[in-house]
C-alpha positions as CSV (number, residue, x, y, z in Angstrom):
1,X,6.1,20.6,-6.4
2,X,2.4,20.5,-5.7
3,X,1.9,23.5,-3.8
4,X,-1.6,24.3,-4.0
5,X,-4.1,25.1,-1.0
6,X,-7.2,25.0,-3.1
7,X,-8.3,21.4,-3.9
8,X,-11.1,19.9,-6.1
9,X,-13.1,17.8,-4.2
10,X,-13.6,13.8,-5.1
11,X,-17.0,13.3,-6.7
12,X,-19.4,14.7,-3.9
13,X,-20.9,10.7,-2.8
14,X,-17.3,9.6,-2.1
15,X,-16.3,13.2,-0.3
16,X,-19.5,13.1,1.8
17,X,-18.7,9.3,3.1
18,X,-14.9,10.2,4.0
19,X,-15.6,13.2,5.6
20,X,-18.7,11.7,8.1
21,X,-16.4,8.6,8.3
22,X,-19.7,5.9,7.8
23,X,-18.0,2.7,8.0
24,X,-19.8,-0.4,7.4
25,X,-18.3,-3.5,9.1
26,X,-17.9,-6.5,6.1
27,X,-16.6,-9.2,8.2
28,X,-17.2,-11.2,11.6
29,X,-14.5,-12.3,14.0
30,X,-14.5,-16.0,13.9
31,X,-13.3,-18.1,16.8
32,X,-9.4,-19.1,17.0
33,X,-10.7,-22.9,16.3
34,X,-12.4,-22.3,13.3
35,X,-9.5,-21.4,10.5
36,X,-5.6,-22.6,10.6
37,X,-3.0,-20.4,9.2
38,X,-0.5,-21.1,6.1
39,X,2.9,-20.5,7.1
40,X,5.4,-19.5,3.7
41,X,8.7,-18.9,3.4
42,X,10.0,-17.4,0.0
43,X,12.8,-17.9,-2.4
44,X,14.3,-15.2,-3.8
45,X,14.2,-15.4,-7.8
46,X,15.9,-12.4,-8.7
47,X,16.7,-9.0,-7.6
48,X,17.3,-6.0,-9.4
49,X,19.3,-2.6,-8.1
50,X,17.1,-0.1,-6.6
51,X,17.4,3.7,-5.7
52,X,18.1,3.4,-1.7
53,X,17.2,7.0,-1.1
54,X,13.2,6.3,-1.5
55,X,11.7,5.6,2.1
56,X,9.4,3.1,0.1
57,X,5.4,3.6,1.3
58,X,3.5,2.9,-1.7
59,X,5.1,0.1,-4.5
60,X,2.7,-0.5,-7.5
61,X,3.2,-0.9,-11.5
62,X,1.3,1.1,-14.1
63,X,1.6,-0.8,-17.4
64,X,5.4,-0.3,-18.1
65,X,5.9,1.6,-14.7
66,X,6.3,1.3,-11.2
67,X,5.1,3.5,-9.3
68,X,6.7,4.3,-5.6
69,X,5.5,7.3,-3.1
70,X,8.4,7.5,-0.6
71,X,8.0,9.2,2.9
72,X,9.4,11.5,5.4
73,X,8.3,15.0,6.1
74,X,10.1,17.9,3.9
75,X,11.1,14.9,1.5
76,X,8.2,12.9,-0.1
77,X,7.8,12.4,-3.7
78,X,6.0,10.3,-5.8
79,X,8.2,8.9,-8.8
80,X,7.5,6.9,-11.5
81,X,10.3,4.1,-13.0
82,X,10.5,2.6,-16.8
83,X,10.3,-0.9,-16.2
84,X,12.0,-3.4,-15.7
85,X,15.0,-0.8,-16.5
86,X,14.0,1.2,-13.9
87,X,15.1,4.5,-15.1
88,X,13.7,7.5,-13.7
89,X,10.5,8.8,-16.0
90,X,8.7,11.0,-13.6
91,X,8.8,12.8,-10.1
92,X,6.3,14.7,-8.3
93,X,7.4,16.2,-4.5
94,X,4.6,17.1,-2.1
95,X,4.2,20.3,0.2
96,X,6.8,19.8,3.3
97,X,3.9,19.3,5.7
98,X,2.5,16.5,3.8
99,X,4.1,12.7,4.6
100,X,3.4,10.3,1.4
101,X,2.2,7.4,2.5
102,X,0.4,4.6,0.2
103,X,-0.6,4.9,-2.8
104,X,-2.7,3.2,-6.3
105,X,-3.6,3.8,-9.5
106,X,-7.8,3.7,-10.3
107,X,-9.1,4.7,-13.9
108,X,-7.4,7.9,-15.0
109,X,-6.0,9.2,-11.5
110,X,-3.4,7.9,-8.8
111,X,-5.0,8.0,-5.2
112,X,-1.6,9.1,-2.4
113,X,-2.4,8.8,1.1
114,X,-1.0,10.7,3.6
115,X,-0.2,9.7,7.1
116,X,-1.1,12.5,9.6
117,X,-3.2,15.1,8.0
118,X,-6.0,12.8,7.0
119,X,-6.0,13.8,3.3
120,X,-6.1,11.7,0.3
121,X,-5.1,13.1,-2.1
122,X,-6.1,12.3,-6.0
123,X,-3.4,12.7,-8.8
124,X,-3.1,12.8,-12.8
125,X,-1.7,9.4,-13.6
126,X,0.6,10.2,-16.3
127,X,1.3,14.0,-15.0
128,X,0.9,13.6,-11.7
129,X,-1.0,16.8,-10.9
130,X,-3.0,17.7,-8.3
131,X,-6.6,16.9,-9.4
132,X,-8.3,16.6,-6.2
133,X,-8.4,15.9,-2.7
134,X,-11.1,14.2,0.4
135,X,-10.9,14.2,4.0
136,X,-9.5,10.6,5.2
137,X,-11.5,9.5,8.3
138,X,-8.0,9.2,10.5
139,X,-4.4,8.0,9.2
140,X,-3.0,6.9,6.0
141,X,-1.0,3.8,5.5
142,X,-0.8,1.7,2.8
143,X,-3.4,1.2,0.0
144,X,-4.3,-0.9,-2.8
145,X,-7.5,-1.2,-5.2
146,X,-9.4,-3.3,-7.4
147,X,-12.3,-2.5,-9.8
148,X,-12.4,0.4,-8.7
149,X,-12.4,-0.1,-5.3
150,X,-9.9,1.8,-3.4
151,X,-8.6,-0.1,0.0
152,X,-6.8,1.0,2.5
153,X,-4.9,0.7,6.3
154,X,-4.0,3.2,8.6
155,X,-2.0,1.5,10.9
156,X,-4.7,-0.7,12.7
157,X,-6.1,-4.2,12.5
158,X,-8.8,-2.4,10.0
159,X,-8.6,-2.4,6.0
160,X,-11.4,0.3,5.3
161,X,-12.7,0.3,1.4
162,X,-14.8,2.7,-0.8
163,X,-16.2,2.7,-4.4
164,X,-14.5,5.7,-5.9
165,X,-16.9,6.3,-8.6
166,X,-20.7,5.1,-7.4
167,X,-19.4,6.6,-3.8
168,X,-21.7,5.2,-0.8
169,X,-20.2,4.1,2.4
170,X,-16.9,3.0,3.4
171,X,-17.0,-0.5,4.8
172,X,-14.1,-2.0,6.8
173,X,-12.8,-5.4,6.9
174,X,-12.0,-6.1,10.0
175,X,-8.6,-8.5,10.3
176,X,-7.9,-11.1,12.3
177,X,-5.1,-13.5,12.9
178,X,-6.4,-16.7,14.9
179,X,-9.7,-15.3,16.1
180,X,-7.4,-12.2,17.5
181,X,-7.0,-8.3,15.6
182,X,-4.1,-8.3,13.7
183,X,-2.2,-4.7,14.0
184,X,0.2,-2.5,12.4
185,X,-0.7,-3.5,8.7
186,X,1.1,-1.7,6.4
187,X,1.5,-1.2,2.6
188,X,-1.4,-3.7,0.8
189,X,-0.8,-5.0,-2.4
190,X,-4.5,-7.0,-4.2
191,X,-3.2,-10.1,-5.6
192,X,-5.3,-12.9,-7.1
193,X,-8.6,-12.0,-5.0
194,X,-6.6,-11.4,-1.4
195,X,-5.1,-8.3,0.1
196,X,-1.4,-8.9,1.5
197,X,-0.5,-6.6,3.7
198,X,3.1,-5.6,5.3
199,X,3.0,-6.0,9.5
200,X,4.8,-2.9,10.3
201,X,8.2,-3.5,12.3
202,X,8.0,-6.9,11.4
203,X,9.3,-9.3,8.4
204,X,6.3,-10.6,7.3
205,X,3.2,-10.5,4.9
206,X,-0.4,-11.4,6.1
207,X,-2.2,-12.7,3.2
208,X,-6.1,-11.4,4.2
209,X,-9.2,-12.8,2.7
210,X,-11.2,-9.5,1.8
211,X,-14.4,-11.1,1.9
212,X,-14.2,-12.0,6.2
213,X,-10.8,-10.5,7.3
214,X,-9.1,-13.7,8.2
215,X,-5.8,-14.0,8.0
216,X,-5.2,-17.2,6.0
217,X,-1.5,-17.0,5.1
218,X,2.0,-15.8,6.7
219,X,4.4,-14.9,4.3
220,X,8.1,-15.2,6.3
221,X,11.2,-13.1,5.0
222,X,13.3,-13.0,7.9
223,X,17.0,-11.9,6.7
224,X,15.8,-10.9,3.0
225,X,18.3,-7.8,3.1
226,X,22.1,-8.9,3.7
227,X,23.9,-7.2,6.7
228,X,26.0,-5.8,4.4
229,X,23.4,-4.1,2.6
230,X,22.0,-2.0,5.9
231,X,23.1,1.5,6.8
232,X,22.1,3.5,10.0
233,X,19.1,5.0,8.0
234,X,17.7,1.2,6.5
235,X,14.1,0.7,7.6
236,X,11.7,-1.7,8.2
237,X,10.6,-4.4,5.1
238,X,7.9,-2.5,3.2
239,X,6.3,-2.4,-0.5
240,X,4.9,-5.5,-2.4
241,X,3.9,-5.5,-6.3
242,X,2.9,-7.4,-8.6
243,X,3.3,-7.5,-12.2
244,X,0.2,-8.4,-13.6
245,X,1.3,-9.5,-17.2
246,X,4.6,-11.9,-15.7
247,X,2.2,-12.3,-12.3
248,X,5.8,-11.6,-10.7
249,X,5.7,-10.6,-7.3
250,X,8.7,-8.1,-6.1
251,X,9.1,-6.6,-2.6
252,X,11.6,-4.0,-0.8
253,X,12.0,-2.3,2.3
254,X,12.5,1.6,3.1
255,X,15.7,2.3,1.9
256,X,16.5,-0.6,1.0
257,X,19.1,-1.2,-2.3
258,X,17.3,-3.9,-3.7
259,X,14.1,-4.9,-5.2
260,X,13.5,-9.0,-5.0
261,X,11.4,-11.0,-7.0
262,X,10.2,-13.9,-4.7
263,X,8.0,-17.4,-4.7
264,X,6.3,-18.5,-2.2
265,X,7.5,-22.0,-0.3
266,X,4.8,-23.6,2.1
267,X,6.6,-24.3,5.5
């Protein structure tokens, strides 16, 4: 278990920016007229058994690993899965005050947010020790990356993003949905130049243009999990990958049985 007070800080640029919280806006609230919305429902290609007892937060693959931080105070852990045979390879549990939250992989570490005591913190890839930690500037939600750009959501209509090695400011995107903030976004996942992001306590994927915030894509998967599949403790829909070499997409739920591998059908 990762028990240790002391933490190394993040390179001192990128600890300075998340501690004073300088957020940069990147994108402009257009009005509702000026962008329409692609509506998707998804086909479900194949699914694949899944360990129900992970309260998915964070869904990502490594390579020839997925990587999944699951929640809950007293019981998160960060585990890592051979894939696609998805046998256990590695497991890291975190301090019982600390709730996982998001998580991704830049260069050499694994950056794990966590929701209520505004601390990211930064992990051995392969190991999964403790390397460092920084101050977030309020909750931690979900998170995704790319080029070295860590992104992430903290339960708001803002995506806030900082470059983890040059350090600087942290802008935030700020998203919209029809001219209007778009809340509750969840676990993000960076596929083919746009962030999609989980709506919290809903079944559906925003698909988020980085560069203004808009919302150009709703991704529908209304009765994904069979009845029969729920127990008292399923939760919402949450966790989207992709598999960069197959440029498979798979999603899941917390606790949910099953991982599916879906396409996208325009409505």
């Amino acid at each position: 278990m990762i028990n240790s007070p002391r933490l190394t800080p993040l390179p001192r640029l990128v600890a300075a920016a998340l501690l004073a919280g300088n957020m940069n806006a990147t994108s402009e609230q257009l009005s509702p007229d000026a962008r329409s919305v692609q509506h998707y429902d998804v086909r479900v290609i194949a699914k694949k058994s899944f360990d129900r007892d992970n309260f998915v937060q964070g869904l990502e693959f490594d390579g020839d690993r997925l990587l999944v931080s699951s929640g809950l105070y007293g019981e998160s852990i960060i585990k890592a899965y051979d894939w696609p045979e998805l046998a256990l390879r590695n497991e890291q549990h975190l301090p019982r005050q600390l709730f996982a939250e998001g998580l991704t992989r830049i260069g050499s570490s694994i950056y794990l947010l966590t929701w209520r005591a505004q601390r990211l913190l930064i992990l051995n890839a392969k190991t999964f020790a403790l390397e460092g930690s920084a101050v977030l500037p309020g909750e931690g939600w979900g998170a995704t990356s790319d080029s070295g750009r860590l992104f992430w959501s903290d339960g708001s209509s803002k995506i806030r993003s900082i470059d983890v090695e040059a350090g600087g400011a942290i802008d935030t995107i700020n998203v919209t949905l029809l001219g209007k903030p778009l809340t509750r976004l969840n676990e993000l996942e960076w596929i083919d130049g746009d962030i999609w992001a989980n709506i919290w306590q809903q079944d559906e994927i925003a698909i988020i243009d980085p560069a203004t915030g808009v919302v150009r894509g709703i991704i529908h998967l209304n009765d994904l999990l069979d009845d029969n599949d729920r127990q008292p403790d399923t939760d919402v829909l949450n966790g989207i990958a992709m598999h960069a070499p197959t440029g498979d997409i798979w999603v899941t739920g917390k606790r949910w049985p099953w991982l599916y591998k879906i396409t996208l059908k325009s409505r």
